[in-house]
C-alpha positions in Angstrom: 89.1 74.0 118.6 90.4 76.0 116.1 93.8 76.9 114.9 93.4 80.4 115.7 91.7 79.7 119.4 94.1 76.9 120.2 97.3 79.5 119.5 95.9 81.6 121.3 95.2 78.9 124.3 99.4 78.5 123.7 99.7 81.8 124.4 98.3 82.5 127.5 100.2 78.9 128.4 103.0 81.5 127.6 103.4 84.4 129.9 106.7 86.2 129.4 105.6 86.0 125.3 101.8 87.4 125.9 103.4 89.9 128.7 105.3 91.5 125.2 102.7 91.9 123.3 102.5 95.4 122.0 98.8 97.2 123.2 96.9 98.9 122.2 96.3 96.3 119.2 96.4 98.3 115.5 93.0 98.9 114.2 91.5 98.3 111.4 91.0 101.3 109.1 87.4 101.4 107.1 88.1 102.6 103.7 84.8 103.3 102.2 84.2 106.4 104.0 87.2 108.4 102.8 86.5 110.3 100.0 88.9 109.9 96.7 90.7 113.2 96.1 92.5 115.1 92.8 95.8 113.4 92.7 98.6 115.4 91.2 97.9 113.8 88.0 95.1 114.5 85.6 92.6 111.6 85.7 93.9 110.0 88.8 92.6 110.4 92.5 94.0 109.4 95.9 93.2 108.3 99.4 96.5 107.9 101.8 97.2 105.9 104.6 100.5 106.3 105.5 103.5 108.4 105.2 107.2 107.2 106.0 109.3 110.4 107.0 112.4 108.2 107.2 112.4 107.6 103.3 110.0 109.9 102.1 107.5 107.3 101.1 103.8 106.4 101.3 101.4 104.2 101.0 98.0 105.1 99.1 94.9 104.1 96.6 95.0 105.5 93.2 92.3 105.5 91.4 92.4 106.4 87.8 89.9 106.6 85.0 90.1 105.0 81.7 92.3 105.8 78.8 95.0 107.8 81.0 98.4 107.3 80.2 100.4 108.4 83.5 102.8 111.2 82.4 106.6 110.1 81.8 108.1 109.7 86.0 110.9 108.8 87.8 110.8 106.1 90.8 113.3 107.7 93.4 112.6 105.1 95.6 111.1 101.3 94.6 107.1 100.7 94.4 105.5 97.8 94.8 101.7 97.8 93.1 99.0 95.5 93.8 96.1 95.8 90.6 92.7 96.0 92.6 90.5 96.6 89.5 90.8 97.2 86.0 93.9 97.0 84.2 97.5 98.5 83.8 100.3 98.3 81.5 103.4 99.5 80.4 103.6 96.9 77.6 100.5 95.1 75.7 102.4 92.1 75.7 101.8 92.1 79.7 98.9 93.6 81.5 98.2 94.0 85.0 94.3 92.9 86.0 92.8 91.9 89.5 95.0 90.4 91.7 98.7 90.7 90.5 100.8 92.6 91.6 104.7 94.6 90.2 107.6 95.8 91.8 109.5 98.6 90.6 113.0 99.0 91.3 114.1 102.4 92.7 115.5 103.9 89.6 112.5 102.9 87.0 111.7 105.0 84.4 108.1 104.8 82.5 104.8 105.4 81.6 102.2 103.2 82.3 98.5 103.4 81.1 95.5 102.1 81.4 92.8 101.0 78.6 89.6 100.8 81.2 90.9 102.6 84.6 92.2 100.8 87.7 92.4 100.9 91.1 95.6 100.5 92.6 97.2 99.8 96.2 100.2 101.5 96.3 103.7 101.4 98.4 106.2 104.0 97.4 109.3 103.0 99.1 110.5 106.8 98.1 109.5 110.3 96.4 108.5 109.8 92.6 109.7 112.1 90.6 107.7 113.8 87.6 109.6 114.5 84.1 109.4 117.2 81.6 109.2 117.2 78.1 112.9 117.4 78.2 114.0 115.2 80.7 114.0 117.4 83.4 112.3 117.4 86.9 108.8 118.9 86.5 107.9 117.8 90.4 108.4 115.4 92.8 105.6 113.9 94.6 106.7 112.6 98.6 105.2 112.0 102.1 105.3 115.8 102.7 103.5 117.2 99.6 101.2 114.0 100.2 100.4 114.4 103.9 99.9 118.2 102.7 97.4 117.2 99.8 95.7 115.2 102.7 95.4 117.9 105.2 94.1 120.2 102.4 91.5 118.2 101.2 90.6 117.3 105.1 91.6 113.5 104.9 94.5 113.0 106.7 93.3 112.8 110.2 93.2 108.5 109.7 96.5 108.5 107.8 99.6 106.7 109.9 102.2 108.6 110.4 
């Protein structure tokens, strides 16, 4: 028997544990289907999955297209970013590729680019906040505008909320 069969054999051996168990079970969300979407960014397009009202964050795809260098933005809360394809850098001396994955502490200010476009999985912990020319706030991007953006572009009906 496997591992996975005979934990669940435990389980029903278990019935005040199994009786806990929250149901409906979360589903699994297929990915392919939703359409990437104009980010707020030139060169860079989105699908969303989730919004967090509590902290203003959200969790989404980015997509973005070689040679763009992100403009200069503001983490008001921490991201954590897991390289999908392609590559991304803030440094050449350390590039993201398949597979590895950055935290940003809330607080981080930079510019990252990429030389062949990358696909990114994305957890902002917070808003991000977009900078002017002169240090200012241009924008700031959060689970409102984003769920918003969604609605617009009519692909928000799978996104968590």
């Amino acid at each position: 028997m496997s591992t996975l069969l005979s934990d669940a054999a435990a389980c029903d051996d278990n019935a005040g544990a199994r009786a806990r168990i929250t149901l409906p079970y979360p589903r699994f969300q297929r990915l392919g289907p939703i359409p990437w979407m104009p980010w707020v960014m030139d060169g860079v397009d989105y699908k969303l999955l989730s919004v967090n009202g509590r902290n203003g964050g959200f969790t989404c795809l980015l997509k973005v297209k070689p040679g763009v260098a992100a403009p200069i933005h503001h983490h008001l809360g921490a991201i954590e970013v897991l390289v999908m394809e392609g590559d991304i850098c803030y440094d050449t001396d350390d590039i993201g590729r398949p597979g590895d994955y950055i935290f940003e502490p809330a607080g981080d200010i930079h510019q990252p680019r990429t030389a062949n476009g990358c696909v990114l999985f994305c957890v902002f912990d917070g808003p991000i906040a977009g900078l002017a020319g002169d240090g200012s706030i241009a924008g700031i991007v959060d689970y409102k505008l984003m769920l918003e953006m969604a609605e617009r572009d009519g692909v928000a009906a799978h996104v968590h909320r």
